[in-house]
C-alpha positions as CSV (number, residue, x, y, z in Angstrom):
1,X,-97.6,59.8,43.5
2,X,-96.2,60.7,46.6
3,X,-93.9,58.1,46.9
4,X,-90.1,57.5,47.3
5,X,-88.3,56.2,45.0
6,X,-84.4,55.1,44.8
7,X,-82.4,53.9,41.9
8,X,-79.4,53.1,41.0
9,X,-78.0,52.9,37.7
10,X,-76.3,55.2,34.9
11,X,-77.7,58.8,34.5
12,X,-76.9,59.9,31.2
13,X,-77.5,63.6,29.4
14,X,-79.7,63.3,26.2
15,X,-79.8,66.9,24.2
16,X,-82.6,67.2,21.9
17,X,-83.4,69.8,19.3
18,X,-86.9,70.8,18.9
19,X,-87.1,74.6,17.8
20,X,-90.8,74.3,20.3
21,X,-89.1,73.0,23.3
22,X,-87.4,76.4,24.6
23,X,-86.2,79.1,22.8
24,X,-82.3,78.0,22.4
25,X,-83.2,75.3,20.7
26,X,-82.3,72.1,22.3
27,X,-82.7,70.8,25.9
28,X,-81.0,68.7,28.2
29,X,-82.9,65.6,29.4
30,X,-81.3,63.1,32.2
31,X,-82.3,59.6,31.3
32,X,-82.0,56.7,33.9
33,X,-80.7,53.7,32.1
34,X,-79.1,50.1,32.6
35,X,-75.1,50.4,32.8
36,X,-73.3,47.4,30.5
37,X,-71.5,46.2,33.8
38,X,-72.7,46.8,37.6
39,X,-76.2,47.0,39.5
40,X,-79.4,48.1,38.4
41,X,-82.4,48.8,40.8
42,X,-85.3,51.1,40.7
43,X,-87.2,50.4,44.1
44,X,-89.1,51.8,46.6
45,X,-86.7,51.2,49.6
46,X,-84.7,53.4,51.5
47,X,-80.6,53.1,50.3
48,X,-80.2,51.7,54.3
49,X,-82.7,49.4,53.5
50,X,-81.2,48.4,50.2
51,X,-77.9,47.8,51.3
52,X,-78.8,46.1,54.4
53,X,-81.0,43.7,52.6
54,X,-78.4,43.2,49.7
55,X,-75.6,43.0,53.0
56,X,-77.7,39.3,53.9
57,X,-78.1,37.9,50.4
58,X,-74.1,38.9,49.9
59,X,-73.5,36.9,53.5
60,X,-76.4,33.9,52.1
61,X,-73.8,33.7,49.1
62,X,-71.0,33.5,50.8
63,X,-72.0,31.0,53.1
64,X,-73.3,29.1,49.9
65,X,-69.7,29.0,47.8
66,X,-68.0,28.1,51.5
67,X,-70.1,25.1,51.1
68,X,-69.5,24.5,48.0
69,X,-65.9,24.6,48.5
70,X,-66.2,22.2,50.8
71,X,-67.7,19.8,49.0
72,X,-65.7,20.1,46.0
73,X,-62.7,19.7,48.3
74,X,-64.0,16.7,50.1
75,X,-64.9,15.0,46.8
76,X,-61.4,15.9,44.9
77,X,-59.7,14.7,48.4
78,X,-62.3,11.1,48.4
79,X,-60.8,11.1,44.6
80,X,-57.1,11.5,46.0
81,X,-57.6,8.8,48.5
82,X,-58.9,6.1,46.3
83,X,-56.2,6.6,43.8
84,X,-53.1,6.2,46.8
85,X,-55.3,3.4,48.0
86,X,-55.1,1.3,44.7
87,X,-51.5,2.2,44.1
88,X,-51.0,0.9,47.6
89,X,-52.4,-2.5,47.2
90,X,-50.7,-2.8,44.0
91,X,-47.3,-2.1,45.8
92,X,-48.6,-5.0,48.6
93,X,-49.4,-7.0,45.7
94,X,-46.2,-7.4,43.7
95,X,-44.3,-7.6,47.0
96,X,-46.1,-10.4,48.0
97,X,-45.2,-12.0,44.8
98,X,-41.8,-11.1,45.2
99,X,-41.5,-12.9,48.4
100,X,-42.6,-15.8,47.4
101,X,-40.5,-16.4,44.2
């Protein structure tokens, strides 16, 4: 009780009818609820907090598929090299029986 509290999600308008509720017969509630696509949070953060915090794990990722870039690069380019490598000695090898023929 007393606290702060900020979400984010999807805010959607549930009308109910129960003749007890008011005297119209039906209310409107506002229901906080997962979206199918996009964020969900319910915390007790301010938003600057939130989206600073969610600002360093987005750089953390980024940083994270640079390297694995990198590393997928470096191993498809290792790949590369070993295959012009064994076509090369190949190419030395029948022109060294060539030559000698």
């Amino acid at each position: 009780l007393g606290t702060t509290v900020t979400c984010v999600g999807e805010v959607s308008k549930q009308v109910s009818s129960s003749p007890a509720s008011s005297w119209s017969g039906s209310t409107n509630d506002y229901v906080l609820q997962r979206p199918i696509r996009g964020p969900f949070y319910i915390t007790t953060q301010t938003m600057p907090e939130l989206i600073q915090s969610l600002s360093r794990s987005s750089k953390r990722w980024l940083y994270v598929g640079l390297g694995f870039t990198c590393l997928g690069s470096y191993l498809i380019g290792r790949k590369l090299f070993k295959a012009v490598m064994v076509e090369w000695r190949k190419k030395q090898f029948r022109d060294a029986i060539r030559k000698k023929r």
